[in-house]
N, C-alpha and C positions, 0 to 999 in steps of 0.2 A: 757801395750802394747807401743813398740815405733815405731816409726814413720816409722822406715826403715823395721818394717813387716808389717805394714796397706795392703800392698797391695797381700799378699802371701797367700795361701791355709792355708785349716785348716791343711794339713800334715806338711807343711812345716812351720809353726807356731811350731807344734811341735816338728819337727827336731832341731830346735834353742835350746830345752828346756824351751820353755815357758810353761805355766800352764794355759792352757783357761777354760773360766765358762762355765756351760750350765745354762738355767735358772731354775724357780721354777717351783709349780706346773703349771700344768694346767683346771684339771677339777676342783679343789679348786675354783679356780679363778672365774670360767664361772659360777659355782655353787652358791659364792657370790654375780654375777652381774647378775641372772637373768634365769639360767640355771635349768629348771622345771627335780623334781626327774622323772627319767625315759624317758626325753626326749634326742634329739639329738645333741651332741657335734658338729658334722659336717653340719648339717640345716644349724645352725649357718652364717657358713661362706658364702649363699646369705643373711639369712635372717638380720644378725644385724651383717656386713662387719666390719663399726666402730665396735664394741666392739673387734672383735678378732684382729685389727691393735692395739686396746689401750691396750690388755692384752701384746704385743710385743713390744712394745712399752715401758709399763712399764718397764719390764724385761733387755731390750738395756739399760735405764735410769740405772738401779739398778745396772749396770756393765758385764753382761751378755755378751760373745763372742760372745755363738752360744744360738739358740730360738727354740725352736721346732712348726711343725705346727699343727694346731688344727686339726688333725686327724687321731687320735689315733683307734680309729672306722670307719676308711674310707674304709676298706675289703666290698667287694661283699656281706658275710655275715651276717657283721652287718648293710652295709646300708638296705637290703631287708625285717629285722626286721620293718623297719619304712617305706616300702616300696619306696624306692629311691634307688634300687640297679644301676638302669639302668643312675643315676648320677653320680656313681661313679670318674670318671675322673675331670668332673667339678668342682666337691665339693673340689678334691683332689689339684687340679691345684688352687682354687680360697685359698685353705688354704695353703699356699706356697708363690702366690701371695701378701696376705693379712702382711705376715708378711716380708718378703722382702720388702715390700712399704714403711716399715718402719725402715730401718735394716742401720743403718750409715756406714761410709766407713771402712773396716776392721772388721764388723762384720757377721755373717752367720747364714743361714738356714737350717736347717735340716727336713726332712720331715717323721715324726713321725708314722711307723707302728704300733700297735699294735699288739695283740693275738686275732685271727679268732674267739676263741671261739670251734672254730670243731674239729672232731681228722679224723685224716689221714684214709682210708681204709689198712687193715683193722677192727680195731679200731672204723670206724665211717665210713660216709659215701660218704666223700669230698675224692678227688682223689688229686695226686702231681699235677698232670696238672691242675687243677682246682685252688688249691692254687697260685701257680707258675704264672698262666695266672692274679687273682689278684692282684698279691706282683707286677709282670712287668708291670701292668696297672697304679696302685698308683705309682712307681718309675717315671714311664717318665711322668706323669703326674706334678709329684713333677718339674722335669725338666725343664720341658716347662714353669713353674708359679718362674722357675729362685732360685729353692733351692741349694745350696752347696754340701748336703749331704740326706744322710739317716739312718734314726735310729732305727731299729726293735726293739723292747723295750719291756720290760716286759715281756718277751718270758718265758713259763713254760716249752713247748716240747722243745729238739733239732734239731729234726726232723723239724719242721717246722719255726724254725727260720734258720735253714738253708736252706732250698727251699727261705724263702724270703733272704737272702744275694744271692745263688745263679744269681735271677730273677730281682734284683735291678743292681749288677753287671755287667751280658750280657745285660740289657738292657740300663745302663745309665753309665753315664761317673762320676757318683757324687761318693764322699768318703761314704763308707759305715760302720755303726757301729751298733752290735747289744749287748743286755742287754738283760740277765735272772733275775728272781727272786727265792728265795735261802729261804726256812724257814730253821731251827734248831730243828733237834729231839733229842732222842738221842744217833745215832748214826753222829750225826755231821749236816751239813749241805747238803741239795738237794733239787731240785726241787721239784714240785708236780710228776712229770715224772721219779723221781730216777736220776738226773744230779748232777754229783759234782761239784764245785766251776773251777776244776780242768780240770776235763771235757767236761764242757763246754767252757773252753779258748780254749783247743784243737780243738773242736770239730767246734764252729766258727770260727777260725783262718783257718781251713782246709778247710772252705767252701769257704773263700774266703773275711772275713772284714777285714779292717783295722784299726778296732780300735774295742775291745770287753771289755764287765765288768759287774756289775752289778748295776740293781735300783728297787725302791719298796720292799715293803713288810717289810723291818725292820727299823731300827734309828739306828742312826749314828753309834754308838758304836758298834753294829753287823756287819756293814758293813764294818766297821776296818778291823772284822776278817776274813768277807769273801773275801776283798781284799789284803788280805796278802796272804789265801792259793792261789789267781788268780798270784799274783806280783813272789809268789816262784817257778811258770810254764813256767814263759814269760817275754823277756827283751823287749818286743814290748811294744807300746801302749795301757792304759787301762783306761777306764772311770767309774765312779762312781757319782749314782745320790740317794744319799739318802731321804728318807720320814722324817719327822718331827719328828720322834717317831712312835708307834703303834697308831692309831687311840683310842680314849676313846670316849665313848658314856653318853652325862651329857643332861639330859632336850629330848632326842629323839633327839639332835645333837653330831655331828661328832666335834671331836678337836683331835689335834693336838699337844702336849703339849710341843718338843723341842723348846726350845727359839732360835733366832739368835745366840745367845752369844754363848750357850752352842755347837750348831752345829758347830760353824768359831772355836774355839778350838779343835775341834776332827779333821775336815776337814783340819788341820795343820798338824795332823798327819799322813792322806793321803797324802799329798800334798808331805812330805817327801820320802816315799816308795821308788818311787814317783808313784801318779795316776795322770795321765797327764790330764785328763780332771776330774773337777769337778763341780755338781750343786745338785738340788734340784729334790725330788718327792712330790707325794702325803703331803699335809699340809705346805708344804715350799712356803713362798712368795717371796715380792720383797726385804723386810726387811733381811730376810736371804741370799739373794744374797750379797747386801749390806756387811753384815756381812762377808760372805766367800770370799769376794773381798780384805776385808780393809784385811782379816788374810793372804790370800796368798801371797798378792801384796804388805806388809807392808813393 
């Protein structure tokens, strides 16, 4: 980054053709420092404020653009599992808050949706206005606690990552970006839901983000693939946040087994396409920020 964009949006960073990071995991992180199996990622953010500034914090340190905010689980849905739906806004706002507190000049927040978990009527039992009234409560919440952007992420359906682009857009002024996740059968690539690579560029781009791609679910090397069939759709912007590898289960723990190194060499060859934004999912640290900094920016 030089000096003379410190001060410009995240669009207009990449109108320039710069290449911004997003950072690593997240629920890795919280998991290592503290984070009980089965409890709540968004608590968190009254119950122990410092730890989710120091996970963003790190992240900024490591080279990091843009940071996503700790609530990835902040939907209506998942908070009422833990029974805190009716926090929703605050939780949303104080994780937004938390990591802007810490966010140096020229760098940015994004306020991290995830997947409801529900399916759509009729399918399930959650209505579009139900959803929609969610996705536009997290958005300006995100807002108001002063994020940049917004990132609906890890999206399986279509359908319902586009109700939330739709609900973020009419309601807030921030850049919006959302992300699927993509297994390999064999007939190619799709969602859980039947989405192609292809598909889904379309089908977000028509709802209305500004920046679409994918994250989760695979390493590095699949995610090559599936951002080439995304790049051979679209001359817009597209982002990619890869996992560490597929998770390996050794002793009753989770690992992770992509090195730094090995990710910032693939992530090169993103970065050519070009995928305009790159970082980190699931088992990725500050270390592989690091790593995908020194390869882009060398």
């Amino acid at each position: 980054m030089t000096l003379n964009t410190a001060h410009l949006g995240i669009l207009e960073r990449l109108a320039t053709g710069e290449i911004l990071i997003f950072d690593g995991a997240t629920g890795t992180y919280l998991q290592q420092h503290g984070l009980e199996p089965g409890g709540s990622p968004e608590l968190m953010n009254a119950d122990n404020p410092d730890l989710i500034q120091q996970m963003a914090r790190h992240y900024f340190e490591a080279g990091s653009d843009i940071v996503l905010t700790n609530s990835f689980g902040g939907n209506k849905f998942m908070l009422e599992r833990y029974g805190v739906g009716e926090r929703l806004y605050e939780l949303n706002k104080l994780s937004a808050e938390h990591a802007k507190a810490v966010a140096p000049d020229g760098k940015y927040v994004a306020g991290s949706i995830g997947p409801t978990g529900e399916f759509i009527e009729p399918l399930g039992d959650v209505t579009e206005d139900e959803m929609y009234d969610t996705f536009s409560e997290m958005s300006k919440a995100f807002e108001s606690g002063g994020a940049d952007a917004v990132m609906i992420e890890t999206q399986l359906s279509l359908d319902e990552a586009m109700i939330a682009i739709r609900a973020a857009k009419e309601n807030t002024d921030l850049v919006v970006m959302s992300t699927m996740v993509f297994d390999k059968g064999p007939r190619g690539y799709f969602t859980m839901m039947g989405t192609t690579p292809e598909q889904a560029v379309e089908g977000l781009q028509d709802a209305g983000a500004d920046i679409v791609g994918t994250n989760c679910g695979n390493g590095i090397e699949r995610m090559i693939e599936i951002a080439k069939r995304m790049r051979s759709v679209t001359d817009k912007y597209l982002v990619v946040q890869s996992n560490a590898g597929l998770p390996v289960i050794k002793n009753g723990e989770t690992h992770y087994l992509e090195s730094p190194e090995f990710m910032a060499k693939h992530f090169n060859e993103l970065a050519q396409l070009p995928i305009n934004i790159l970082g980190g999912c699931c088992g990725t640290t500050d270390d592989h920020i690091r790593a995908l900094v020194k390869c882009v920016r060398k």
